[in-house]
Structure formats: C-alpha cells, structure tokens
C-alpha positions, 0 to 999 in steps of 0.5 A, a space after each residue: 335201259 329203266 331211265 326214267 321208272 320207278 321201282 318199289 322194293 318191297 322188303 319182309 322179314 326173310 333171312 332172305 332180305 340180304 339180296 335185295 342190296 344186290 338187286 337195287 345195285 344193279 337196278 341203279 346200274 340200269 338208271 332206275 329209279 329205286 324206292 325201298 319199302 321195309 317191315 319192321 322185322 326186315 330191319 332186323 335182317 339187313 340195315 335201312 342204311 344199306 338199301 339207303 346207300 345204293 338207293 339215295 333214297 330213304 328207306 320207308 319203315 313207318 307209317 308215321 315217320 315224318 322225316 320225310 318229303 311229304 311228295 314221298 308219302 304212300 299215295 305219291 309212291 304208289 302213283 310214282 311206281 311202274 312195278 311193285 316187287 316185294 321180295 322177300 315176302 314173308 308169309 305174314 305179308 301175303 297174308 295180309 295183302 291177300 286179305 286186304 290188311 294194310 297196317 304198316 308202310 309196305 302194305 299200305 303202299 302196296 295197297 294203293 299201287 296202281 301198277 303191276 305187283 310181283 310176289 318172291 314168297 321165301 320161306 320154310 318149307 312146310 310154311 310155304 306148302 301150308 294151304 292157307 298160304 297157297 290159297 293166298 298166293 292163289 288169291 293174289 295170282 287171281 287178282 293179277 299179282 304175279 308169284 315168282 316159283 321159289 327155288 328148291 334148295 337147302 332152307 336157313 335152318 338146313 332143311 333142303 325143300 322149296 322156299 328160296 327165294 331166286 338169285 337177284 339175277 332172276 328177280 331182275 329180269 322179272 322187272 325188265 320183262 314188265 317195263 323194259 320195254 313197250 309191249 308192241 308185241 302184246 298179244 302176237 305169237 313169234 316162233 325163233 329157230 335158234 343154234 346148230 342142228 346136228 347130223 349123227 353119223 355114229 355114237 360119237 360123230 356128228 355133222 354140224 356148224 359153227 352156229 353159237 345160237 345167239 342172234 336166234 336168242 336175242 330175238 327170242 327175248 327182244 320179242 318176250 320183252 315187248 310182251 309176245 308170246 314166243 316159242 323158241 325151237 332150239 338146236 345146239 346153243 352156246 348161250 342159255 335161252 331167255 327166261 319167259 319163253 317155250 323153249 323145244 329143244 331139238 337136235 337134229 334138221 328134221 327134228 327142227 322141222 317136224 316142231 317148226 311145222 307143227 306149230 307154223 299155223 299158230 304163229 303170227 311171226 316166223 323167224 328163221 335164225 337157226 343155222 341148219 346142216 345142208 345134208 344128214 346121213 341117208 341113215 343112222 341105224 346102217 353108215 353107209 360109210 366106207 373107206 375109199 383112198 384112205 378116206 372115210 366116204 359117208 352117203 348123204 342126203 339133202 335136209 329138209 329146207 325148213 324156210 322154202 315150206 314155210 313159205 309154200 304154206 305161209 297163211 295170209 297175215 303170217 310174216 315169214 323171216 329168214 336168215 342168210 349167211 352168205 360168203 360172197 354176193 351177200 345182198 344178190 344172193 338174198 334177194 334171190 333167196 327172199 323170193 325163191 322161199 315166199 318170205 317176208 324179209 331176210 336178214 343178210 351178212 357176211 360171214 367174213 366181215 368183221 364183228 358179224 358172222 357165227 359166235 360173236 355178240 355183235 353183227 352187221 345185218 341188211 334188212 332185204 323186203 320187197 320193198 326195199 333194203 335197210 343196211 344196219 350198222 355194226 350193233 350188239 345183236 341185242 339191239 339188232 335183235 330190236 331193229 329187226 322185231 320193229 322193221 317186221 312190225 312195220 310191215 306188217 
C-alpha cells in the first residue's frame, strides 16, 4: 500500500517512545520506506538499534554525526519525507518547533520538511494542560501542523488524566490518511448508509437483517482516504466505523431517513449501502400484535423508501448511488430499480453467490448506469469500495 514513500519518525523523550518500534514494524509491512529521527533523551527510553533493526536504516541522533551517507543528511531527508510524524512529542520539542528552534537533528529536519507534519503530544497531565503548551500546540495547528488528541488514561507516574499518547494503530492510520492514497475526492462531501436498521416490536424484540454494515464501512473510509469529507449515517454495525469521518448513529428506518434527508442537499455524493427493514410496526407505544392460530400476527406498515426520495429530490450535480441485493434476476431487477428511483448507479449482487452477499469481506458487484454495466471480480470490499468511488468519479 505505502510503496514507494518515505516516512520520518520523529522520536522524543517520552516513556512513550517504545511504540514507535511497533508502529515502524508495521509501516514496513506496508512496504514504506521508514526514517527514524531521535533526541538524545529518547535514546535513553528505547535503543537506535532497535528502530535501526526494523528500519534498515540508521537512526539520526546528531547533527554532526558523519558516519552516514551524505544523500541522508537533513535537507536530502526532509526532501525525501511524504509525511513527518513526531511521536512522542515532548513538551520541550514543541516548544522548540512552535518557536522556530532548530538545535538538534529531529528539529532541524523537521525544520526543512516541505511535507505535512503530524504532532502526538505525550505527557504529564498538568504539562500538557500548561497554557504555554497549549498556546504551542495552537500555534503549530495555525501553521498547518496536525495535533493527534492525546488519549485519557493512567499517566507513567500512576496519575490518571490526558497525555497518552494513541496506540500505534491509531498513529497508522493518521499516516495512511495523508499519503495512502491520491486525494481525488479532496474537497467533495459523500454521504454513506451503512448496517441494519431495527424495527422495535417490544423492549425486547425487534425486525431486522442480516446486514453486517461492512461494504457501507468500507466506502465510508475508501471516500476519507482520497481526501472527502464524508458523513457516514449508521444503523446496526458488525464492524467499527472508520477513523476521520461524522459518524450519525441511527436505529430505526425513519430515524435513517429523517438524518439522510436533512443532509441530502449538502451532499455531493449519495451513497445507499445501508440495508433497510421493508416494514416497522404501524406502532410501538400500542403492538398491535395478537394471537391467531397460535401465532403471534404483528400490524405492519411500509418504511420509508429512503432511495426513490433521494431521487425525486436529487439537485443538479448530485450523484445518487444505491444498492441492490437481489435473490434472482439480479441485473433486471437493478436496471429496473436504477430507473424506477432517479439513480445515478446501482451496485448489484446475489445474495447467493458465493463470497458476496451480508457479513463477509469479499464481494462480487456489477456497476449498472445508464450507460452501461461494469462486472467486478470477486475483491475484498476494501478494494471494491475503491472500484466503486472511481466509477462514480468518472461519471461524474
């Protein structure tokens, strides 16, 4: 995914340095190219040749060392970098960076870099919450650096407050947002319906799918990693939603609707994955429900068809998207669905071919617009999440 860019680990002195081992582990399982910069007082928390070991590459710690390739000197390193994440940062070292001090390796480097630079502040509580340090961290935020919010916890003295740094997991994906992928999407708001919506009959029962949400997921976040800006609307999941983006959390059809359509005129992009309940009880406060033959018979009423209004009310430009899971007559039935709702594309599998339908992580989907259809091959719905965003963006 990251070959071919460089990413420059700018490490401080935090207790907090020993994550940056696992985070280069798994930037290099990505194929990325991984520098790692230190200060002197983070080579007391974790040792160069440990970073040096899961790098291939030397450690920088001072500025004067000359047992290095000249074409890795600090310039050449900054020109190199496609992202700057220093992590732990120290309080020290954004103070420095903040003020425009540059008297080591890391803030000279950091100095010259070109690229975008990302800031972990880990500290003590009452250091972080210091107002010259969050008059710092402001400063660079003006400048364009991004602050990654500590997280809340118990601190390296045993105090619980803010000033953890993230997991590396969460640091990853901050670098993955910023050069994973092309941002063709940059400036373009996509609305996603994701998962299961539920229909209450009582406190304890409910009419539902098998919808796991995860193609909705994986296009929420295949949209924010080519720069969108994407509000993803959210029934029943089975999978966590993506970092980076607003996340509405819904239960029930109409409560789908209602935060669809009040956001729909915003949206550049309109995408309908969600799996919808066809039908919710005529009411929750009186069941309605009776027994009949020994069976329990429930009085139900149509949901609203969130697709078909999109379409009636679709503003010129807006792409309108939508998904069809169909039994038998796939590609008839979406053709007839493509135009019955005024969309703009439908994306159409079998719920009983294999490796597509509800909660797996591949899928076979066709692409059915106007101007024709596009069969996919069998792909993890990561990458068919990606096929999808760039047909919509070609015709668008």
């Amino acid at each position: 995914m990251l070959t071919g860019k460089t990413v420059v680990l700018a490490v401080t002195g935090s207790i907090a340095a020993y994550k940056i081992a696992n985070l280069a582990r798994m930037l290099m399982k990505l194929h990325c190219t991984v520098h790692v910069l230190m200060t002197q007082n983070a080579a007391n928390f974790i040792h160069p040749i440990t970073l040096e070991t899961l790098t291939q590459n030397k450690v920088l710690i001072d500025t004067f060392d000359r047992n290095f390739q000249y074409s890795v000197e600090h310039v050449a390193l900054a020109k190199a970098a496609d992202v700057v994440m220093i992590a732990p940062a120290s309080a020290n070292v954004i103070g420095k960076i903040a003020n425009g001090i540059a008297d080591d390796m890391l803030t000279t480097t950091v100095m010259a870099c070109p690229c975008k630079k990302i800031i972990s502040p880990a500290m003590n509580h009452n250091m972080l919450h210091n107002p010259i340090v969050q008059d710092n961290l402001q400063k660079l935020q003006r400048f364009g650096y991004e602050i990654v919010t500590p997280d809340r916890g118990m601190l390296a003295n045993g105090d619980i407050g803010d000033g953890r740094m993230p997991e590396e997991s969460v640091l990853l994906e901050y670098i993955l947002r910023e050069i994973a992928y092309n941002k063709d999407m940059n400036g373009k708001r996509v609305l996603v319906t994701a998962g299961a919506t539920r229909e209450a009959l009582d406190p304890v029962r409910f009419i539902t799918n098998h919808s796991s949400g995860k193609m909705g997921a994986a296009i929420a976040k295949a949209a924010m990693m080519r720069g969108a800006f994407v509000t993803l609307v959210a029934a029943h999941m089975d999978t966590a939603p993506p970092p980076f983006v607003e996340v509405v959390p819904v239960v029930s059809a109409q409560e789908m609707f209602d935060a669809v359509t009040s956001r729909a005129e915003m949206q550049d992009i309109i995408i309908k994955a969600a799996a919808v309940s066809d039908y919710t009880p005529v009411t929750v406060a009186d069941q309605k429900m009776k027994k009949k033959d020994g069976e329990l018979c429930i009085q139900l009423r149509r949901t609203p068809d969130i697709l078909k209004y999109l379409g009636e009310h679709k503003r010129p430009g807006q792409f309108l998207c939508g998904f069809s899971m169909e039994t038998e007559h796939v590609l008839e039935n979406s053709q007839s669905k493509l135009l019955s709702k005024n969309a703009d594309m439908i994306c159409a599998n079998s719920i009983a071919t294999e490796g597509a339908g509800f909660g797996t992580d591949t899928n076979i989907i066709t692409l059915i617009t106007k101007n024709g259809m596009e069969a996919l091959p069998l792909l993890s719905k990561d990458a068919a999440a990606h096929r999808i965003l760039s047909a919509i963006l070609r015709q668008k």
